[in-house]
C-alpha positions in Angstrom: -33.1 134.4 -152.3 -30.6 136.9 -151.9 -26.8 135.6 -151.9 -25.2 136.2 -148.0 -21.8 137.5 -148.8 -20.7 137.3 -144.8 -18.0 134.3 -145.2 -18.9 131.3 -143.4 -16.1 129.5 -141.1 -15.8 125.7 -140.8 -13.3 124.6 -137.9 -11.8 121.8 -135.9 -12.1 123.4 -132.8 -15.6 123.5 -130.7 -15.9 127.6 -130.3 -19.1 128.5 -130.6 -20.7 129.0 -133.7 -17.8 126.2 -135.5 -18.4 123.1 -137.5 -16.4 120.3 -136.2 -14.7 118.0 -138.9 -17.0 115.1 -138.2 -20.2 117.2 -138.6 -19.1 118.2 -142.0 -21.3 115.8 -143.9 -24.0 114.6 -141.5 -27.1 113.9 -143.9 -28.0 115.9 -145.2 -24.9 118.0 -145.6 -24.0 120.3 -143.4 -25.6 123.4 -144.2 -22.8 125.5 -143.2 -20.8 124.1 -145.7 -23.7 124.5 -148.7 -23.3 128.0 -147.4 -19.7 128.3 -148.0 -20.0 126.5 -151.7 -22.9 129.5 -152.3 -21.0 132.1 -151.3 -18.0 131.0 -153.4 -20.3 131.1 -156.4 -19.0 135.1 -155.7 -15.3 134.5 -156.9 -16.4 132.5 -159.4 -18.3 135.6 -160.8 -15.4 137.6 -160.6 -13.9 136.0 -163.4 -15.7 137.7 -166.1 -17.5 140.9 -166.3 -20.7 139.1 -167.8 -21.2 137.0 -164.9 -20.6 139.4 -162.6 -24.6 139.7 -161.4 -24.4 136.6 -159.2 -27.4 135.5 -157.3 -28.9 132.2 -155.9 -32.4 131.3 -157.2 -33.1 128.0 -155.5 -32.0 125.2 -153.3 -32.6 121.8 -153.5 -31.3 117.8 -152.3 -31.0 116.6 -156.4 -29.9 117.5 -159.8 -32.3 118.2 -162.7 -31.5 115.8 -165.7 -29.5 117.6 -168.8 -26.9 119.0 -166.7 -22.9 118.9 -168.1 -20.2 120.2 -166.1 -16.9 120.0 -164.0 -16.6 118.9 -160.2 -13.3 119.1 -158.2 -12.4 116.9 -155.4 -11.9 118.6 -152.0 -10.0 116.2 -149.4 -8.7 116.2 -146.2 -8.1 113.9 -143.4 -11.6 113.8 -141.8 -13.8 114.3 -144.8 -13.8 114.4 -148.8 -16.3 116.0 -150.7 -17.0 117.6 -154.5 -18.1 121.0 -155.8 -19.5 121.2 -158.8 -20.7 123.9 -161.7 -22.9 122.1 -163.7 -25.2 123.4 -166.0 -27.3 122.9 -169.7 -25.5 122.9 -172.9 -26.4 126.0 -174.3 -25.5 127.5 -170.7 -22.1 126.4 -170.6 -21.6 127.8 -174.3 -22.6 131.1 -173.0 -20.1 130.7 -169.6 -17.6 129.4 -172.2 -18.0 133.0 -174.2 -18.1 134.9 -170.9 -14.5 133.3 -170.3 -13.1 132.9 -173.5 -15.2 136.3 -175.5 -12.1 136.0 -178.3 -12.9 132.5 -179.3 -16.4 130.4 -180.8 -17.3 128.0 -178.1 -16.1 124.7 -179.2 -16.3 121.3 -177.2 -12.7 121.4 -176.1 -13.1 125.5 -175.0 -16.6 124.3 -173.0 -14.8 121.3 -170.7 -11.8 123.9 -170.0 -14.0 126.6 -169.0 -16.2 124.8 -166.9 -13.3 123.5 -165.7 -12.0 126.3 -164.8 -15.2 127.7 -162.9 -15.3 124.5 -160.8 -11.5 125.0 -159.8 -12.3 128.9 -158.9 -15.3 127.2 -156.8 -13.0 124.8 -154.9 -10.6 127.4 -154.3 -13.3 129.9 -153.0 -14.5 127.4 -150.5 -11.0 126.8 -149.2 -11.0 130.5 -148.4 -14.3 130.2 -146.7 -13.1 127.5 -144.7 -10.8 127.2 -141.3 -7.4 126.5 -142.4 -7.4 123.8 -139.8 -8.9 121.7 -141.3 -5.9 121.0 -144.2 -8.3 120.6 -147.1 -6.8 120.4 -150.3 -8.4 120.4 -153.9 -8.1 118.0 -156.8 -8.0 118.5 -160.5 -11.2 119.4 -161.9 -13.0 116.1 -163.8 -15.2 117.4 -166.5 -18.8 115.2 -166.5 -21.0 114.6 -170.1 -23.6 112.4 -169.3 -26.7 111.2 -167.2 -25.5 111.8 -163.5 -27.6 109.0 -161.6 -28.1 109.2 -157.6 -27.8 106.6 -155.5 -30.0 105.6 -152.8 -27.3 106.6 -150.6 -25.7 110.2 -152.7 -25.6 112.7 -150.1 -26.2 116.0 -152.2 -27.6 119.3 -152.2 -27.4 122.0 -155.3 -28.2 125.5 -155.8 -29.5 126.8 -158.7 -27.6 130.3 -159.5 -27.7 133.3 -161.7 -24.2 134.5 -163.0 -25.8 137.5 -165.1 -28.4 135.9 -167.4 -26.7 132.2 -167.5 -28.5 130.3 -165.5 -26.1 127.0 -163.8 -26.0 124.9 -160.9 -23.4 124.8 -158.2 -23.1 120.9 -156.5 -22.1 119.7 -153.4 -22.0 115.7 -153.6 -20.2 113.7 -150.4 -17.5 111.4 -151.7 -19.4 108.4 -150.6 -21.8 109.5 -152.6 -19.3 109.5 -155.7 -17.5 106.0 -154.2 -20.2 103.8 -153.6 -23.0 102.3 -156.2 -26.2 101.1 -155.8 -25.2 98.6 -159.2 -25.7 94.5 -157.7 -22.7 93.0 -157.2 -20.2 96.1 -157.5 -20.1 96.5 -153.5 -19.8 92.5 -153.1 -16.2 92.7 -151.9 -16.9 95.1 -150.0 -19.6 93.3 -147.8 -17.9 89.8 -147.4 
């Protein structure tokens, strides 16, 4: 599908055409803000010449397994969510070289770079957003391992195309990322 570069506005207010804060996350999650973390997969292709060829392949409500990468927190009064830039290892070696071209990938260089494309995600949906809603953005938290969904993860993904590197950009509610599905880890919570 062919990337929509016309910015997408989320707002507090009810004009026409605006997300209000509370529909932000409504399952599944709003679409207008999917849109806004797709079209920030643009900035994030700025960064480097090599990923400059930025498109969006596919759409979809889960992550494929073997994914590593960086999410950032996004927070604001009303609503909390992550963005992600996941992708396989040998893809985040070649994003690593795109970012880094004077240096050999190494573990360290891989979590900073992806790192570093999560940020420029966050900060690309802040700019795609209404400055209303006071969102601000966290420090990136780079993820190795199995992600797992809950029966209750709110999340949708796109799979993108910066050049010939193939990743995933992530959208995951904070409930998502708070609550378990794990017995007895919510106990407290329901007494």
């Amino acid at each position: 599908m062919p990337h929509d570069p016309t910015p997408h506005h989320l707002s507090t207010s009810p004009a026409a055409g605006d997300v209000r804060v509370q529909d932000l996350l409504p399952e599944p999650l709003s679409e207008e803000l999917f849109r806004a973390v797709i079209g920030a997969g643009a900035d994030v292709a700025r960064l480097a010449p090599e990923l400059s060829r930025y498109r969006a392949l596919a759409y979809s409500y889960s992550l494929p397994p073997g994914l590593v990468g960086a999410y950032v927190p996004v927070m604001g009064a009303a609503t909390g969510f992550h963005v992600g830039v996941l992708a396989d290892v040998c893809s985040c070696e070649l994003l690593t070289g795109a970012l880094n071209r004077a240096h050999e990938p190494s573990e360290p260089g891989v979590r900073a770079a992806l790192s570093e494309l999560a940020l420029e995600l966050a900060l690309g949906v802040l700019r795609r957003v209404d400055p209303a809603l006071r969102l601000a953005i966290g420090r990136p938290l780079f993820v190795d391992g199995l992600a797992r969904r809950t029966r209750r993860a709110r999340l949708r993904a796109a799979e993108v195309a910066f050049g010939g590197i193939d990743a995933t950009l992530a959208l995951v509610s904070l409930e998502a990322l708070r609550d378990t599905d794990w017995p007895g880890r919510n106990e407290s919570k329901q007494k």
